[in-house]
N, C-alpha and C positions, 0 to 999 in steps of 0.2 A: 437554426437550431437554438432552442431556449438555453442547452448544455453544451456549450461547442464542448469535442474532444481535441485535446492534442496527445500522439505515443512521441517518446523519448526513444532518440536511435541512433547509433553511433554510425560513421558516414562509413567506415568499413562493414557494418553489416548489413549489406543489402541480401541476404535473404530473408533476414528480419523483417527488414523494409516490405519486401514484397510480400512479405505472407502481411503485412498491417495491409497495406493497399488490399490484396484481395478479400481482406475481411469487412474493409468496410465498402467495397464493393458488391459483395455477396449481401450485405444489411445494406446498402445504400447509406453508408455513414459518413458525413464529412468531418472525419476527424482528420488534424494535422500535422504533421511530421514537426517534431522538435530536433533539430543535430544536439546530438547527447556532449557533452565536456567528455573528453579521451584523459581520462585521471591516470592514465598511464603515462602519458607526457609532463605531468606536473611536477616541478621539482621539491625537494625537501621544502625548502623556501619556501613555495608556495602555499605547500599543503599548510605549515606552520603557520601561515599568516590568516589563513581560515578556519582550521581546526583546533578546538582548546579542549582537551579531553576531559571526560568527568567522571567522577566516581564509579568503579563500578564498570567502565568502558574501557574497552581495550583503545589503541589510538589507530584512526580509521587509515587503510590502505589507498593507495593514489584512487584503483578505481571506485572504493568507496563516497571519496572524497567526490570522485566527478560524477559518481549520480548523483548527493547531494546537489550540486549544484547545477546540474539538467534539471532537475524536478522544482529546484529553486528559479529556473529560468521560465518555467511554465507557470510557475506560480504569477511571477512581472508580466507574464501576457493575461491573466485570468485580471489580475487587477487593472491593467491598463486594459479589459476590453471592454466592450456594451452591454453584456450579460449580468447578469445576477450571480453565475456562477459558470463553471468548466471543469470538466473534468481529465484528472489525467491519467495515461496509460504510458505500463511497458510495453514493449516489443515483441511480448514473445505470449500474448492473451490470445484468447477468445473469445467470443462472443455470444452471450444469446439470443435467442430470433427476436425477442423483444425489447432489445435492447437502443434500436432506435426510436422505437413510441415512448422510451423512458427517459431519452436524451432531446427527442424533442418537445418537451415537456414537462417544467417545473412546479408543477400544480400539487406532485405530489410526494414532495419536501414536506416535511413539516414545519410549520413558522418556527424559527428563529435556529435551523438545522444550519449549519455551517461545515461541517467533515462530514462527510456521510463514504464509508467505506463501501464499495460495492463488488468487489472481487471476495477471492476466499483462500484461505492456504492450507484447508479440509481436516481444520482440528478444531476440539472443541472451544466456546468460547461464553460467557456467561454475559445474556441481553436483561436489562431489564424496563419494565415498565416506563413510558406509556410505550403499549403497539400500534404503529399506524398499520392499519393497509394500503398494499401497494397494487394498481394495476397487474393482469395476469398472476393470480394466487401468490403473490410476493408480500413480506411486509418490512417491516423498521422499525429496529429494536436500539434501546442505548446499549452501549458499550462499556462493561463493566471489566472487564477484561483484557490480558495483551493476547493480539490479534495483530501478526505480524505482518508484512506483505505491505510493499508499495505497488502494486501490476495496476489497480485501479481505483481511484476515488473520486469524489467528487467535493471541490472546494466553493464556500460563496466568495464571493469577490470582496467582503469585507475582509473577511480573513486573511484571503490571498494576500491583500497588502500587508494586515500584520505579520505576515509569516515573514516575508520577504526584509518588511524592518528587522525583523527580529533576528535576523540569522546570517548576516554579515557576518559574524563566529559562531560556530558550531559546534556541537561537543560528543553528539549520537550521531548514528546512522539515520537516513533520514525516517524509515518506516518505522525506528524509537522513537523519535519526535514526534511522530502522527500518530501512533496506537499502542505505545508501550507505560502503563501507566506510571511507570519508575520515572519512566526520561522523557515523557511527554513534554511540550511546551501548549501553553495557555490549558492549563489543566481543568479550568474553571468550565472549556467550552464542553460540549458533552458531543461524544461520538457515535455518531449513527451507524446501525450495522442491515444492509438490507438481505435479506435471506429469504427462498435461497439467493444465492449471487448471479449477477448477469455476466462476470467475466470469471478467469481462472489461465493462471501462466502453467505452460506446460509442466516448467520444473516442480508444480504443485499438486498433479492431475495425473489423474491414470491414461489421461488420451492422448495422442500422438497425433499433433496438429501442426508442427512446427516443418519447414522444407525440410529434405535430407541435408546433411550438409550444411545447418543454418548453426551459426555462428555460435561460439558457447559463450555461457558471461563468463566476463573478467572477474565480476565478484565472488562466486564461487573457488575461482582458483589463489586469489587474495586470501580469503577468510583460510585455507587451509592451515597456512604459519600462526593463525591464531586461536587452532583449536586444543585445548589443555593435552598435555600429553604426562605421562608418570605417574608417578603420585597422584599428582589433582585429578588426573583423567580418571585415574582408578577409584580414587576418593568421590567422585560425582557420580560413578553406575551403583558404587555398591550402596549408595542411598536413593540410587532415583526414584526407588519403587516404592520408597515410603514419601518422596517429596511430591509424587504423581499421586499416589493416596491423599496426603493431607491437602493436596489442591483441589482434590475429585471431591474432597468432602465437603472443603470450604466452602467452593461453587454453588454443590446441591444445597448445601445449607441456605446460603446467600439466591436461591433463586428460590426455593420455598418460603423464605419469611418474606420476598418480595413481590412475589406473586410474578417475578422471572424468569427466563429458561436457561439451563445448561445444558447448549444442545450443539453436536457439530453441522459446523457451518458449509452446507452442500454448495455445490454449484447444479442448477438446471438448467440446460438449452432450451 
């Protein structure tokens, strides 16, 4: 594969494991199993010695902490491998049927593409110029926008190693680090968004692809204790409609003088 994959998988959740294995058995994919960091087991200690919080960020939960550093482990194989680049997944995607002629084949990257996102979390997001095209009615827009979600992207193998220097401490979650323009690291590099998307994690999607019974994330039941409650919580709806206005207009604005789209970001099979 010109793109190896590898999904990130905690050793306790093998029906995660198993539905990856049948997917890339059903696309003929050899993508490969990463064992995820169990940030459940991590002590205060530890977390402290890797985590340095930043403005603005709440301070990340153990399993927080141990996807950061699964997805950082994947990043040390992408740089130490023979590729040009690799991509990585969660556990809990799917796939499109063309999603291995896109993995086998780097041709259409754009020169000097290095993050290129290719999942979706099926909300709006604002691309702008240049468009490339992609093989099967797909194309590649920059990223002008936060587009949240780590389930899949694609890294070059230069970067890979920058990342990896870079983040011995950390101060976001890892999918602010890659596509949140606040808390992005290496801000300079530009991020590619392919649309529609070749993957989409269940928790994102209206389709129900995951085993019965397959394991739920830790990160969701983490982030609970850290969502505003009282005051602030009340204080955040009873403006959301004007801050979801001022953003829907920004966007449009910013994607007409740029000859941009602000469009949601679908997934196609």
């Amino acid at each position: 594969m010109k793109i190896p994959g590898y999904f990130i998988n905690l050793d306790r959740a093998t029906a995660r494991a198993e539905h990856m294995h049948a997917e890339a058995a059903r696309l003929d994919l050899p993508i490969l199993r990463e064992a995820a960091v169990d940030g459940t087991a991590l002590t205060d200690d530890q977390i402290a010695e890797l985590h340095s919080p930043v403005d603005g960020m709440h301070r990340l939960s153990g399993p927080e902490v141990g996807c950061f550093l699964s997805h950082r482990s994947v990043w040390k194989r992408i740089a130490d491998g023979p590729t040009d680049f690799g991509a990585v997944f969660e556990d809990d995607v799917t796939f499109a049927d063309d999603t291995r002629t896109l993995l086998n084949d780097d041709s259409w990257l754009p020169s000097g593409a290095h993050i290129i996102k290719i999942e979706t979390t099926a909300r709006k997001a604002l691309l702008l110029p240049p468009f490339e095209q992609v093989p099967h009615d797909r194309c590649l827009g920059q990223l002008a926008s936060m587009h949240m979600g780590g389930g899949g992207y694609i890294l070059s193998q230069e970067t890979a190693v920058q990342l990896v220097a870079a983040t011995q401490r950390f101060g976001a979650p890892v999918d602010y680090l890659l596509f949140s323009p606040e808390h992005m690291i290496f801000s300079q590099i530009p991020r590619w968004q392919l649309f529609p998307a070749i993957c989409v994690q269940q928790v994102r999607s209206k389709l129900s692809f995951l085993p019965d019974g397959a394991e739920a994330s830790g990160l969701d039941a983490a982030r609970v204790s850290l969502k505003l409650k009282g005051w602030p919580k009340f204080k955040r709806e009873i403006t959301r409609p004007f801050t979801l206005g001022a953003k829907e207009f920004s966007a449009r604005h910013a994607a007409c003088k740029s000859g941009g789209k602000w469009l949601s970001i679908e997934y196609r099979a």
